[in-house]
C-alpha positions in Angstrom: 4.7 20.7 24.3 5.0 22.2 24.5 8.1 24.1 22.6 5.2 24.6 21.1 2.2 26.0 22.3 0.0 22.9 22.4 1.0 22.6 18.8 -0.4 23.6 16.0 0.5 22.5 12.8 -0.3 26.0 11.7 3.0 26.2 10.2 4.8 25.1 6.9 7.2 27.8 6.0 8.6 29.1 8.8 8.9 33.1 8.5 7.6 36.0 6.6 10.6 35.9 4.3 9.8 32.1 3.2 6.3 33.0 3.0 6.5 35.4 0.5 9.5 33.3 -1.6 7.8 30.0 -1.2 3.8 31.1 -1.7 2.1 34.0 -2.6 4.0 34.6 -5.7 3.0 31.5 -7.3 -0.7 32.9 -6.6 0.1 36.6 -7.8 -2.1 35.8 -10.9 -5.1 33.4 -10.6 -4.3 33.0 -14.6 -1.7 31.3 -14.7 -1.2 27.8 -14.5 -0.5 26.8 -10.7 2.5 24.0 -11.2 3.5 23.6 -7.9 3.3 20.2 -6.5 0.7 19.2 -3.9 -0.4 16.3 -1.9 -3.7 15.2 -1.3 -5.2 12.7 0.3 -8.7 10.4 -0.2 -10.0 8.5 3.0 -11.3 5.7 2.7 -14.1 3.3 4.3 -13.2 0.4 5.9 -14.8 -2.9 4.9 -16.9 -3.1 8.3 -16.2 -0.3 10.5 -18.1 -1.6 13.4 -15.8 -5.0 13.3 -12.3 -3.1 12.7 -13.2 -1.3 15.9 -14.1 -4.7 18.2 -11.0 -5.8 16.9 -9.1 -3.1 18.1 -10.4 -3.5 21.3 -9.9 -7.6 20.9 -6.3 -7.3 20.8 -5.9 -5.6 24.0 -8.5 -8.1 25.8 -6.8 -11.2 27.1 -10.5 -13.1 26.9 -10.8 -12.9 23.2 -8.9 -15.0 20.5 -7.9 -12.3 19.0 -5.9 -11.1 21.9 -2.4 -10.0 20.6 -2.9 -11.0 16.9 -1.9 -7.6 15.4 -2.1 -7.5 11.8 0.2 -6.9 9.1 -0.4 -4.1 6.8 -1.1 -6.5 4.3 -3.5 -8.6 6.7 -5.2 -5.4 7.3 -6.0 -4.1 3.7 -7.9 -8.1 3.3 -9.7 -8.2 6.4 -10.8 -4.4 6.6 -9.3 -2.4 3.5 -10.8 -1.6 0.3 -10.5 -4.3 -2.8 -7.2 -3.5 -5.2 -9.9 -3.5 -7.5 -11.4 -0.2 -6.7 -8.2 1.4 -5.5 -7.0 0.4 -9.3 -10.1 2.4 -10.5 -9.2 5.3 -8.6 -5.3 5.0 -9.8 -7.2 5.2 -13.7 -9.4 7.6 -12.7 -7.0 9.8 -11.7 -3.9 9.2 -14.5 -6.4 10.8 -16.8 -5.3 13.9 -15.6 -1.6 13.4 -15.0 -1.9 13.0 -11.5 -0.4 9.8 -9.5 -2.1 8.1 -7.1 -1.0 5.3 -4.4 -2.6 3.5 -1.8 -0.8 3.0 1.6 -0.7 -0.4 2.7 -3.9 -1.2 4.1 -6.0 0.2 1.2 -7.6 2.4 4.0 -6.1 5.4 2.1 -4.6 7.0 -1.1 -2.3 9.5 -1.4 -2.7 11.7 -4.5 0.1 13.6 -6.1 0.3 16.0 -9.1 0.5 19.9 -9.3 -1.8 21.8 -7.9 -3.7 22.5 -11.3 -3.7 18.8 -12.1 -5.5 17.8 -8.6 -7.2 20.4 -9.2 -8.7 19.4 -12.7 -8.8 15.7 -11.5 -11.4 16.4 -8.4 -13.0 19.0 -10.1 -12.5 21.8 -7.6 -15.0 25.1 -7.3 -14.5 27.6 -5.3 -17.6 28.1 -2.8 -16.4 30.7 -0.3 -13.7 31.4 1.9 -14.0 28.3 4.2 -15.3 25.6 1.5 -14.3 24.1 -2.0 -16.4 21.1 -3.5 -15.4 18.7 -5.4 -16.5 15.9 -7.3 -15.4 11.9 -8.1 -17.6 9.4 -10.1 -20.5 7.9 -8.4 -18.8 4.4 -8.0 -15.3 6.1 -6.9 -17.4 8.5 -4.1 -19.0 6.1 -2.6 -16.2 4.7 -0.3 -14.7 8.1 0.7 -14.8 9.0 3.8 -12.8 12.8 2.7 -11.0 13.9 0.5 -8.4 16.4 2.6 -6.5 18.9 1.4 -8.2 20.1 -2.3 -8.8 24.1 -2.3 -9.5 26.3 -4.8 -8.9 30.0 -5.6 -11.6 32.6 -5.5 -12.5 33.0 -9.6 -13.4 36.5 -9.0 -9.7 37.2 -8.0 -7.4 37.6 -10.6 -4.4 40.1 -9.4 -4.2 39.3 -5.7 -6.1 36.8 -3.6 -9.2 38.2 -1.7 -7.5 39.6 1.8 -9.1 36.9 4.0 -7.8 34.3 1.6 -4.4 35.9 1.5 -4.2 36.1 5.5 -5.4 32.2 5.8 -2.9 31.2 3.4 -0.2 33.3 4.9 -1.3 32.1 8.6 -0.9 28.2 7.0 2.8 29.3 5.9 3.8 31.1 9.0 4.7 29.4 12.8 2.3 29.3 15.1 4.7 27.6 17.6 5.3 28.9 21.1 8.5 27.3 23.5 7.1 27.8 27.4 11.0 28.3 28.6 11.1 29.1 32.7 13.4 31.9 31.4 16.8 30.4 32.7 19.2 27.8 31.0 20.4 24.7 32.2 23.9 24.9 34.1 26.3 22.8 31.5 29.1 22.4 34.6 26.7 19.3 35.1 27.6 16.5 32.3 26.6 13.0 32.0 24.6 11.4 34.7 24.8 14.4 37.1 22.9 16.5 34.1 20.7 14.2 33.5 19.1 13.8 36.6 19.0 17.2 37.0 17.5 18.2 33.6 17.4 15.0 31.0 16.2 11.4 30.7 17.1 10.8 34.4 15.0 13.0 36.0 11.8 11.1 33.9 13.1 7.8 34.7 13.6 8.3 38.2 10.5 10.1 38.9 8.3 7.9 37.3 10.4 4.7 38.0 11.3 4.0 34.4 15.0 3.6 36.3 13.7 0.1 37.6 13.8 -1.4 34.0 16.9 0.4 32.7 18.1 -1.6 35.7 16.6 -4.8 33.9 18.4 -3.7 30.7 15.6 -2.7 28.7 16.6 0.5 27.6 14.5 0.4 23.8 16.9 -2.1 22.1 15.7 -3.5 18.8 13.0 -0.5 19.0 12.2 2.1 16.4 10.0 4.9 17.5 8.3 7.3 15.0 8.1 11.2 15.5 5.4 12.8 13.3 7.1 16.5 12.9 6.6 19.3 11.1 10.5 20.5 10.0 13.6 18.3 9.8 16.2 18.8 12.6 20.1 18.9 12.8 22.1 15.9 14.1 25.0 17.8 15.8 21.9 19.5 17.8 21.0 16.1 19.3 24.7 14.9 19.2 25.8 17.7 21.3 22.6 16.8 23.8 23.4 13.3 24.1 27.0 13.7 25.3 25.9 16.3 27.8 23.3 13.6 29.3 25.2 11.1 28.8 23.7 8.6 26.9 24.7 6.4 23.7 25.7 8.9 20.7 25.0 7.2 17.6 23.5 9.1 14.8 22.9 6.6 12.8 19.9 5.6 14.7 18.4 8.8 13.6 16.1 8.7 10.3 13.9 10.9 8.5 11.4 10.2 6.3 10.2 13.0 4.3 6.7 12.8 2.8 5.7 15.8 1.2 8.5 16.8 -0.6 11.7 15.9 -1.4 14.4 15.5 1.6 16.8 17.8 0.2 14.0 20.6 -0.5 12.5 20.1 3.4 16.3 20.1 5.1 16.9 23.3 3.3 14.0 25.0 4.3 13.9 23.8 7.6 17.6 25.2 8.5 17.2 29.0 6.4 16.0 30.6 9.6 16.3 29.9 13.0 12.5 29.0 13.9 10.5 27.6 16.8 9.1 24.6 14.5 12.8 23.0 14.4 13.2 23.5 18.2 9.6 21.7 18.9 11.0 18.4 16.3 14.6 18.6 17.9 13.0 18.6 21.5 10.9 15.9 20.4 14.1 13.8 19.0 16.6 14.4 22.1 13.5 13.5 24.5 12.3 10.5 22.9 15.8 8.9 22.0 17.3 9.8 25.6 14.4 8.3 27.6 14.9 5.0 25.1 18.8 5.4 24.1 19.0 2.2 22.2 16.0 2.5 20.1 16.2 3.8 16.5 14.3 7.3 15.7 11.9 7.4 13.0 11.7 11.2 12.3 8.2 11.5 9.3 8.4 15.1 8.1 5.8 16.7 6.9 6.8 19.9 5.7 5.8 21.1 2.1 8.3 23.5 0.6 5.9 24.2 -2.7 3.9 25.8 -0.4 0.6 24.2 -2.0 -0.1 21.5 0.4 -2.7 22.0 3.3 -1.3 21.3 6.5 -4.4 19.1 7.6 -3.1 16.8 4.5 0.4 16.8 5.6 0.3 15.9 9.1 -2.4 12.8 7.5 0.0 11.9 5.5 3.1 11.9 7.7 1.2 10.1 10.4 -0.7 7.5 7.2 3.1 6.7 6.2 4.5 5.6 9.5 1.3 3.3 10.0 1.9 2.2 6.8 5.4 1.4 7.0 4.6 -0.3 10.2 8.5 -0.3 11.5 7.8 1.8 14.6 6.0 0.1 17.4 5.2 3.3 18.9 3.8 6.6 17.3 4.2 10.3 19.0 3.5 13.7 17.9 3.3 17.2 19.5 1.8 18.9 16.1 -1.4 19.3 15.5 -3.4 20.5 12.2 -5.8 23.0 14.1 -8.6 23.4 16.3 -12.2 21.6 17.0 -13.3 25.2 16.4 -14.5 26.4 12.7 -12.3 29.5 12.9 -9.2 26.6 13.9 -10.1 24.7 10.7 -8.5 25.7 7.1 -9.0 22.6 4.9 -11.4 23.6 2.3 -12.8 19.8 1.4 -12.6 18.1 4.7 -14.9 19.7 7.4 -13.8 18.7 10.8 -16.4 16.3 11.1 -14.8 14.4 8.3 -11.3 14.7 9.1 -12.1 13.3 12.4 -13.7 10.4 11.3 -10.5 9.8 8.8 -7.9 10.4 11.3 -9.8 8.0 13.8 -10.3 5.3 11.0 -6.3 5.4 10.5 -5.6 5.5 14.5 -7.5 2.4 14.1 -5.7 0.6 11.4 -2.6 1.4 13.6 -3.7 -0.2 17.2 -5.0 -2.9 14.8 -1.5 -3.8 14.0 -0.3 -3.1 17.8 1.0 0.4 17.5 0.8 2.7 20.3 0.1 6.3 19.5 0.6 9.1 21.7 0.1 13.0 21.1 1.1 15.8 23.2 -2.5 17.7 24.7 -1.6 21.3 24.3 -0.1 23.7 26.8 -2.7 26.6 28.0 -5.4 24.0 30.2 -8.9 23.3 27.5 -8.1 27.0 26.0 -6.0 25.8 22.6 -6.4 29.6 21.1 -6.6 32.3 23.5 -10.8 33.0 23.4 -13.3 32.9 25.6 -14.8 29.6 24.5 -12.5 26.4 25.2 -11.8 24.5 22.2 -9.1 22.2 22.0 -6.7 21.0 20.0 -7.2 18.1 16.5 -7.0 15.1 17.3 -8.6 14.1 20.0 -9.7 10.8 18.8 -9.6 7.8 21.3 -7.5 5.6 19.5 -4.4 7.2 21.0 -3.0 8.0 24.2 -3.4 11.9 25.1 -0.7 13.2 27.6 -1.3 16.1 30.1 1.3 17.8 32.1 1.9 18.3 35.7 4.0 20.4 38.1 7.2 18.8 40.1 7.7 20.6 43.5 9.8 23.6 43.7 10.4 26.2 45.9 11.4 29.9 43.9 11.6 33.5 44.3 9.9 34.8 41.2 8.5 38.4 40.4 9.7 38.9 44.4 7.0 36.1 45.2 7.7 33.0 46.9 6.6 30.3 45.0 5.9 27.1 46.9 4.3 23.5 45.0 4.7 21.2 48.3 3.4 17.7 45.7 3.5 17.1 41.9 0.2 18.5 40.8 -1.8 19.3 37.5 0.2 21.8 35.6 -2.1 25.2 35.6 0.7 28.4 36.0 -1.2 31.6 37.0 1.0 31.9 40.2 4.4 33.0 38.5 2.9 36.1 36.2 4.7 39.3 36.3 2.3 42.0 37.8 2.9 43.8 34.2 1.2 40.4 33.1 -1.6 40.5 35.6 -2.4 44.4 34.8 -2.3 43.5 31.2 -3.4 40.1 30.5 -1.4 37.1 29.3 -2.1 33.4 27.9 -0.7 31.0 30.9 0.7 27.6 30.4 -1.2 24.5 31.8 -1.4 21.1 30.9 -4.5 20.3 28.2 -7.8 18.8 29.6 -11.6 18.1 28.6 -14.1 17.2 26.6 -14.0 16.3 23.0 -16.7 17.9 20.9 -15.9 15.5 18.3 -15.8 12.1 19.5 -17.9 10.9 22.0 -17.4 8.8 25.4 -14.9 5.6 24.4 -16.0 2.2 25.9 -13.1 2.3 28.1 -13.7 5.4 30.0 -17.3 4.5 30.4 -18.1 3.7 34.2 -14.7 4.8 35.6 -15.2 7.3 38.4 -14.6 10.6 37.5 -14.9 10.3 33.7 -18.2 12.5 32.1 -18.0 14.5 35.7 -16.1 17.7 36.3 -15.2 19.6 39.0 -13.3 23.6 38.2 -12.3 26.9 39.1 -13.1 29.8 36.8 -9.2 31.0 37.2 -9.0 33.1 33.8 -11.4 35.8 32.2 -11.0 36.7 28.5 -10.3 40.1 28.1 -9.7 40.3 24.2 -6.7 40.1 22.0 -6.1 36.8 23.3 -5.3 38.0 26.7 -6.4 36.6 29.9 -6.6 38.3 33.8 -7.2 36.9 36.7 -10.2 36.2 38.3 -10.5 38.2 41.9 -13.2 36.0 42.9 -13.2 32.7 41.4 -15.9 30.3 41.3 -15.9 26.6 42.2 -18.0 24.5 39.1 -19.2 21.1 39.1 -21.1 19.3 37.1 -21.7 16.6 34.2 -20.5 16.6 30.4 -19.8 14.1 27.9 -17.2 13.4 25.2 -14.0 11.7 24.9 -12.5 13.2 28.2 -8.7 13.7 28.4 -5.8 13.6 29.1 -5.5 9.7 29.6 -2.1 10.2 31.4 0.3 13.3 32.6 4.3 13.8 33.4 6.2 17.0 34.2 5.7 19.9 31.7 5.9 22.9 33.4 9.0 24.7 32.2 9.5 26.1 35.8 10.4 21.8 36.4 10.9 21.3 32.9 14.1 19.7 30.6 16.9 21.0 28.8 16.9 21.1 25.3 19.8 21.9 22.9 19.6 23.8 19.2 22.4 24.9 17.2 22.7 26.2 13.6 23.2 29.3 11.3 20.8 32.2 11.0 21.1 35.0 8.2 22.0 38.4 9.5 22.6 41.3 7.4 25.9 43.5 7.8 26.1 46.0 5.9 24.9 45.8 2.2 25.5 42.1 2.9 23.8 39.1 4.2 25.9 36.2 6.3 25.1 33.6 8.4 25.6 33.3 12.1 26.3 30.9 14.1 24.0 30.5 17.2 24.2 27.5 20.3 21.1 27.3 22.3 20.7 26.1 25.7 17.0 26.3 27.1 15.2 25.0 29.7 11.7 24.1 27.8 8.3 22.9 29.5 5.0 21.7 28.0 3.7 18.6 26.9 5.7 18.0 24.0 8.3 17.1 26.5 6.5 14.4 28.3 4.9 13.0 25.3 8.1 11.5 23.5 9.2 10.3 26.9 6.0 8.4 27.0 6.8 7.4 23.6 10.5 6.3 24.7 9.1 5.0 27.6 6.9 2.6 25.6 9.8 1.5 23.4 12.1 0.8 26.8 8.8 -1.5 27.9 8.6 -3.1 24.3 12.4 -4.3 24.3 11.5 -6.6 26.7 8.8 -8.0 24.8 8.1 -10.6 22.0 4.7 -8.6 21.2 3.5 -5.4 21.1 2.1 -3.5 24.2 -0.3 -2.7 21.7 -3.2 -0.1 22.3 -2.7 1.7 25.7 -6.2 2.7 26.8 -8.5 0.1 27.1 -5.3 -1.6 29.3 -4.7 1.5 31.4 -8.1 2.1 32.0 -8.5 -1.6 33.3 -5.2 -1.1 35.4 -6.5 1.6 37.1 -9.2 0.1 38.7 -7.5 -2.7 40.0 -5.9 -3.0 43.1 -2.0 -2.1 43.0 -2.6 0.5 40.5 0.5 1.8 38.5 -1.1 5.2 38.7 -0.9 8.3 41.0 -3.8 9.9 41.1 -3.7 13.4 41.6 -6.9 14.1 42.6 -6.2 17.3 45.3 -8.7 20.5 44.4 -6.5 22.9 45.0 -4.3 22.0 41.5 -5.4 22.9 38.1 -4.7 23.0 34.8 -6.3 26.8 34.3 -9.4 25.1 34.7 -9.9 21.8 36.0 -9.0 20.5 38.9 -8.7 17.3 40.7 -11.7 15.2 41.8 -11.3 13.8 45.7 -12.5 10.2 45.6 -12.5 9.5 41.8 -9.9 8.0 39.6 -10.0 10.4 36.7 -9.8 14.3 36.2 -9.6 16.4 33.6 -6.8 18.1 35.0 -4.1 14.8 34.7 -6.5 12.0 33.8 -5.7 8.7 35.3 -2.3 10.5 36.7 1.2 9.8 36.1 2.5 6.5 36.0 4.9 4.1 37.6 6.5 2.8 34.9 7.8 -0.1 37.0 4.1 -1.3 37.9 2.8 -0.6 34.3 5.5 -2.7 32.5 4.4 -5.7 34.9 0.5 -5.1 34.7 1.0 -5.4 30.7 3.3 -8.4 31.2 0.8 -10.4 33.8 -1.9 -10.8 30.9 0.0 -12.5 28.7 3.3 -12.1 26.7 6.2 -10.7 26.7 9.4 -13.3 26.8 
């Protein structure tokens, strides 16, 4: 989502109190010995890159033999993984220095572990400046590496106190950078059960977008797992509580979480010390997914570090590396991300964007090789991830997974003493509710994400489909500083031509003036007196963004899987095809007068880069997949 703002990772600790306990101590004196343990990670080359990626487009192709033969893990690390030969070099390599080192299954990776010192030692980190450590690995290790992500290095020259710019990026990389888009009111609990849910849970998803018609089938994710990449763990009565207000199957013991960069007991504790907006984007995340598909089993990969040594970039690889490794969960979401396609977005020291691209795309890959679908949430302020002038948007935007935009449902509302009117669903783009304290002074609106990758360029399934690598948009916003925007009095119409990966692929309701109700309860420290207790809190919010429709995309799949004896599989290539047929599952919403604080529709053309292909009938989708070959 949304909770969060479009989701940045940018976050491991939580507040300035856990910050200071769980960090910058340990740094205080560059001297000493830094013990705490870390997790890094080596990418790897595949065999043959150019033949993993034609078959990842083979298994989605009902002309080729290979058409549904998803590998196992196993399968994978002999037909495209590096030889257990070399990956047992590296495992020497590396004991020399008291560090362990594993490979996932798949040998497309290997995740090292040690304390920070150790790693350290082992890669032989320098400092180079604030943005950049090198490293070093044997001439007949390096040569299959695609990056090595998450290896820093202090600044020699400080020995008291880190240099300030290395003390604020490390502090920023502790602290959330999550932001809930809430329409300000909370969800009226009179409702219960069916009656709730339609008006502000699963229902209102499954009816809109006719995922109702196969609940009616009785495929509602049975015999499903879906995995959550997040970035705190979550409470069960939180979800509990939500379930039995929607109405829908209240087991928790389909709930599971798999930490992987620390231990579970360390990552729960940290994760409920403070009320924070990180647990309220992963407990979203849960009640939306497991609602949407409430017979399906929750996989919840965590990949908060409480040492406080491990780089974000490396955790969310390695939280999203394990669930493709374990290869339980047929379909993968996430509405974290690990920064920005912008240099001054990017903190990992030994993997430049460039590289961690081509690493995460390598293991998105290796997962629609085995028949996974992922899906990740676009971001929640239009192609503006951070509030600048330039639009930059949010890591990952690789084309090996489906990207998920947000729309608008239509309302009718008195806000600010306006009337407020959407007569159709339309690309989520919210200058039109502002306060006229936030016109005067600026704000960063909430819009569903859309554009152009900077990283990866034009997939072979977008290429040729009208729309796609043409724009048209309205210059709504002006920077004004600060990361504030005002209105533009007089706003121009843009078209024109650009290339990339374009995106979304697919949008669903995320503006939190239409949005879903999400549920968050725990215990918060408050200080009375010369004493500090904890307090209760229950909290009942009506939440937008798309970290809402991305697990229900993600529950959706799992509802369309249960009916299945293979995997959907990879989504685009499919979707992309759909769309162009006759009897297509997608809306398009393709009016110019809706926009995503940008972009706007494209009259004529099948794509936009203000809700991509549209939103989708679940109905028709589940029987387009089923017509080319599979299911019973």
């Amino acid at each position: 989502m949304s909770i969060l703002r479009g989701k940045h990772l940018i976050i491991a600790t939580l507040s300035g109190f856990l910050v200071l306990g769980a960090g910058l101590t340990a740094n205080a004196k560059a001297k000493k010995t830094d013990n705490r343990p870390t997790v890094v990670n080596v990418a790897l080359k595949p065999s043959n890159e150019t033949d993993l990626t034609n078959y990842v487009y083979d298994t989605v192709d009902p002309n080729s033999a290979n058409f549904h033969k998803y590998l196992t893990p196993s399968e994978f690390a002999q037909k495209f993984g590096q030889s257990t030969n070399y990956i047992a070099a590296f495992k020497k390599y590396l004991t020399k220095y008291h560090v362990k080192a594993s490979a996932y299954s798949g040998n497309l990776s290997i995740k090292v572990t040690g304390t920070k010192a150790n790693v350290n030692k082992a890669f032989k980190a320098k400092y180079v400046n604030h943005d950049k450590t090198s490293y070093s690995l044997p001439g007949r290790l390096s040569k299959q590496v695609v990056a090595v992500i998450g290896v820093y290095a202090s600044n020699p020259k400080t020995t008291k106190k880190q240099s300030s710019r290395e003390k604020s990026a490390y502090t920023k990389s502790l602290s959330s950078n999550v932001n809930v888009p809430t329409s300000g009111t909370k969800p009226d609990t009179a409702f219960s059960g069916n009656a709730f849910s339609k008006k502000y849970g699963p229902a209102k998803f499954a009816n809109r977008y006719q995922l109702n018609t196969l609940y009616n089938q009785g495929l509602e994710g049975q015999g499903q797992r879906i995995g959550l990449v997040a970035h705190t763990d979550f409470r069960n009565s939180s979800v509990k509580k939500y379930w039995q207000q929607v109405g829908v199957n209240t087991d928790t013991g389909r709930l599971h979480r798999i930490a992987v960069a620390g231990k579970q007991k360390n990552v729960t504790a940290l994760s409920n010390s403070q009320f924070n907006m990180a647990q309220v984007e992963t407990t979203l995340d849960v009640e939306s997914a497991s609602s949407v598909a409430p017979k399906a089993d929750i996989d919840v990969y965590i990949d908060l570090a409480p040492s406080g040594a491990t780089l974000n970039s490396s955790a969310h690889y390695t939280a999203f590396m394990q669930a493709i490794s374990n290869n339980a969960d047929n379909q993968i979401s996430t509405s974290f991300s690990p920064g920005d396609e912008a240099k001054n977005g990017w903190d990992d020291k030994s993997a430049n964007l460039v590289q961690y691209n081509h690493a995460f795309n390598l293991m998105l890959e290796q997962a629609a090789a085995q028949g996974i679908t992922v899906f990740r949430a676009g971001g929640d302020h239009g192609p503006y991830d951070e509030a600048q002038a330039a639009q930059t948007n949010a890591v990952s935007t690789s084309p090996y997974q489906v990207l998920v935009g947000g729309t608008t449902l239509p309302y009718t509302r008195i806000i600010h003493n306006k009337l407020i009117k959407v007569n159709q669903e339309r690309a989520w783009g919210d200058t039109y509710t502002a306060s006229p304290t936030q016109l005067q002074k600026g704000f960063f609106p909430g819009g569903g994400a859309g554009g152009f990758s900077t990283l990866n360029p034009t997939p072979r399934y977008q290429a040729g489909v009208p729309g796609v690598n043409t724009f048209r948009a309205i210059q709504l916003l002006k920077y004004i500083c600060k990361g504030l925007f005002t209105i533009n009095k007089n706003p121009k119409v843009i078209t024109g031509v650009s290339h990339g990966r374009n995106f979304p692929d697919v949008s669903g309701n995320a503006d939190p003036q239409t949005g879903y109700a999400t549920y968050i309860n725990g215990t918060q420290p408050t200080k009375k007196g010369k004493k500090v207790v904890r307090v209760p809190y229950q909290i009942w919010v009506i939440g937008g963004g798309t970290s809402y429709t991305t697990p229900q995309m993600a529950g959706a799949s799992a509802v369309m899987n249960s009916g299945r004896s293979t995997r959907i599989g990879f989504w685009n290539p499919q979707i992309y095809k759909f769309a162009q047929e006759t009897d297509s599952p997608f809306n398009v919403l393709a009016d110019t007068t809706s926009n995503n604080l940008y972009y706007t529709g494209q009259p004529g053309k099948l794509y936009n880069q203000a809700s991509g292909l549209g939103t989708i009938n679940f109905a028709k989708l589940n029987a387009k997949f089923n017509s080319e070959g599979t299911a019973n």
